[in-house]
Backbone as XML, in Angstrom:
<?xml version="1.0"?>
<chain id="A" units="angstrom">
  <residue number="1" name="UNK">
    <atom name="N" x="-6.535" y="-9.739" z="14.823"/>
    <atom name="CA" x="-5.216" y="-9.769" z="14.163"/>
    <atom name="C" x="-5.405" y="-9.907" z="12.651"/>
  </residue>
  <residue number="2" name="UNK">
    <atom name="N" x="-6.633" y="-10.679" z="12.516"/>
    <atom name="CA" x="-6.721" y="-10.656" z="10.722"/>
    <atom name="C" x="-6.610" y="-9.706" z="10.068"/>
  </residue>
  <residue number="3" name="UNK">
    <atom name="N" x="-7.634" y="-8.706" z="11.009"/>
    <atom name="CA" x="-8.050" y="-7.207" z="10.274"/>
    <atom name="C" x="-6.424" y="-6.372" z="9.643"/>
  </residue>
  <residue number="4" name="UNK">
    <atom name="N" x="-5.724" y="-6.321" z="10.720"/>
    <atom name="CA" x="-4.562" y="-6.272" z="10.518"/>
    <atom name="C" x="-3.506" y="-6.495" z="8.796"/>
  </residue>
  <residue number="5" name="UNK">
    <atom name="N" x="-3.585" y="-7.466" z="9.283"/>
    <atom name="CA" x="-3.197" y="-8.232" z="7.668"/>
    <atom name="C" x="-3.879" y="-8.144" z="6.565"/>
  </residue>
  <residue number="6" name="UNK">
    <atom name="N" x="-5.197" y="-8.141" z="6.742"/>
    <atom name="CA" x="-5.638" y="-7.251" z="5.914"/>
    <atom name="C" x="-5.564" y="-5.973" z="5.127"/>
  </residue>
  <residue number="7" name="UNK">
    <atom name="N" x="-5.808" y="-5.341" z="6.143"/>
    <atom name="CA" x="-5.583" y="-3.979" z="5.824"/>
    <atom name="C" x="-3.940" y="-3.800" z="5.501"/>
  </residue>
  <residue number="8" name="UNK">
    <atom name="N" x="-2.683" y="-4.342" z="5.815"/>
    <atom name="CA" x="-1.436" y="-4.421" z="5.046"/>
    <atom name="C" x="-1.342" y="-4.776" z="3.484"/>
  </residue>
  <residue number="9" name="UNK">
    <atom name="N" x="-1.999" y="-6.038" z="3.495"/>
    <atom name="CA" x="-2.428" y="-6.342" z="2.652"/>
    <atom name="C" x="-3.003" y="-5.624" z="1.552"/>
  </residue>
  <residue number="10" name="UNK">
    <atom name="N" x="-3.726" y="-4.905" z="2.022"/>
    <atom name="CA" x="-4.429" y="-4.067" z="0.925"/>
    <atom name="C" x="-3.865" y="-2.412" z="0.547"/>
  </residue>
  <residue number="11" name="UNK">
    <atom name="N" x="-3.274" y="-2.252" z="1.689"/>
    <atom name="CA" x="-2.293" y="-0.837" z="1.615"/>
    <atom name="C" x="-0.855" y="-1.310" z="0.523"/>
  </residue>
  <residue number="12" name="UNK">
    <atom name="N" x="-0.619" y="-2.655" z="0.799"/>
    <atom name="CA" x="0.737" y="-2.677" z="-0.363"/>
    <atom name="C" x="-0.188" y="-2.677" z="-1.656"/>
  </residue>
  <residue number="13" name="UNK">
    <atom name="N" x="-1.261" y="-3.220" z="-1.622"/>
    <atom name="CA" x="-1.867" y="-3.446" z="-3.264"/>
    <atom name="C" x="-1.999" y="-2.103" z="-3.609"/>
  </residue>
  <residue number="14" name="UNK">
    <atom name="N" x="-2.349" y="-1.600" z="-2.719"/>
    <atom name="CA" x="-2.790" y="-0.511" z="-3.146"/>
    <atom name="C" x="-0.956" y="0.462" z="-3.602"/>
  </residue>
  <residue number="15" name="UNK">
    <atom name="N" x="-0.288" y="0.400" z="-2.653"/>
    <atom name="CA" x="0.704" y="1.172" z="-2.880"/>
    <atom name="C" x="1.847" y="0.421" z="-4.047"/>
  </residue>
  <residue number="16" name="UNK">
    <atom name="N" x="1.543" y="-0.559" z="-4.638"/>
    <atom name="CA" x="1.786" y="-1.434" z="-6.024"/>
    <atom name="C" x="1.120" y="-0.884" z="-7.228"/>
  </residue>
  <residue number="17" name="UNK">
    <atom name="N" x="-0.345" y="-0.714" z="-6.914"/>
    <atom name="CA" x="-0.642" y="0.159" z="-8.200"/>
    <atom name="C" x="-0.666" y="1.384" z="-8.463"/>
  </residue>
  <residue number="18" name="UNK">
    <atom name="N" x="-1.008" y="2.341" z="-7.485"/>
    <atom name="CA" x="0.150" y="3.841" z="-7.223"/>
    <atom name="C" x="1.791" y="3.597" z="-7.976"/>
  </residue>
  <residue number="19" name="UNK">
    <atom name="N" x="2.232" y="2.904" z="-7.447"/>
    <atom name="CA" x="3.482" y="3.124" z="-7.839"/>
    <atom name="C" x="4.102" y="2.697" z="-9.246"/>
  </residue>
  <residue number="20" name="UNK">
    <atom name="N" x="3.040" y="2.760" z="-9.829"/>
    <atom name="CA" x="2.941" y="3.214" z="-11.363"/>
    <atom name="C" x="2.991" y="4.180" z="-11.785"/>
  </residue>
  <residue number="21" name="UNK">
    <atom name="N" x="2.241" y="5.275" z="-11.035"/>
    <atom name="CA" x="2.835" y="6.582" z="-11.041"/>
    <atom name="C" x="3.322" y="7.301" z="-10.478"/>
  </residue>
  <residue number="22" name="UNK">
    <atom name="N" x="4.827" y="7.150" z="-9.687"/>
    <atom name="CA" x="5.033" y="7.586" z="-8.478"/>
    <atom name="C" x="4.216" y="8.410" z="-7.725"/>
  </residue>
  <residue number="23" name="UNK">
    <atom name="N" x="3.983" y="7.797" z="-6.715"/>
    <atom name="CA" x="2.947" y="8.426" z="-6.128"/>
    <atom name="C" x="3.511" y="8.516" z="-4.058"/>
  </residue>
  <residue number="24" name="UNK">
    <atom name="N" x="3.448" y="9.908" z="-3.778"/>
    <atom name="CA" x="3.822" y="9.902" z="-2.324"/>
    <atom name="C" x="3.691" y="9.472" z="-1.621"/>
  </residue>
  <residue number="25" name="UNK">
    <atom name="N" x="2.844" y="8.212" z="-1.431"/>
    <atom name="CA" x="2.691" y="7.174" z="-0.241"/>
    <atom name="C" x="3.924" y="6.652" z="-0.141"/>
  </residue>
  <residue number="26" name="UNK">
    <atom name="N" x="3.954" y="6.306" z="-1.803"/>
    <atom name="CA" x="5.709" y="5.124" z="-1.490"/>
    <atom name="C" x="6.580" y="5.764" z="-1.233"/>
  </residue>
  <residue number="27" name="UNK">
    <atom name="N" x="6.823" y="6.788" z="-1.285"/>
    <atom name="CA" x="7.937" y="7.882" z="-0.819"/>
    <atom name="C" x="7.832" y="8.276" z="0.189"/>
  </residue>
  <residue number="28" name="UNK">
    <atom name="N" x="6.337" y="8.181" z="0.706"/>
    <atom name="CA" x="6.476" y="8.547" z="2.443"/>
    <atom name="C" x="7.529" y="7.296" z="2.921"/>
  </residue>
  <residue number="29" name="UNK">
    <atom name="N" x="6.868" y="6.049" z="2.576"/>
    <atom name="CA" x="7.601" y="4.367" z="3.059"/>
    <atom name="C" x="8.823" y="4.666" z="3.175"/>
  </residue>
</chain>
């Protein structure tokens, strides 16, 4: 279950600093 949260974890960071430049992940969301 950690792995989990993790990996959320790191997909919003990640889709936080993308979305500096709009970028289509967050627009997939």
């Amino acid at each position: 279950m950690g792995s989990i949260e993790r990996l959320n974890g790191e997909v919003k960071r990640r889709t936080e600093v993308v979305g500096l430049g709009a970028s289509p992940t967050q627009a997939s969301e």
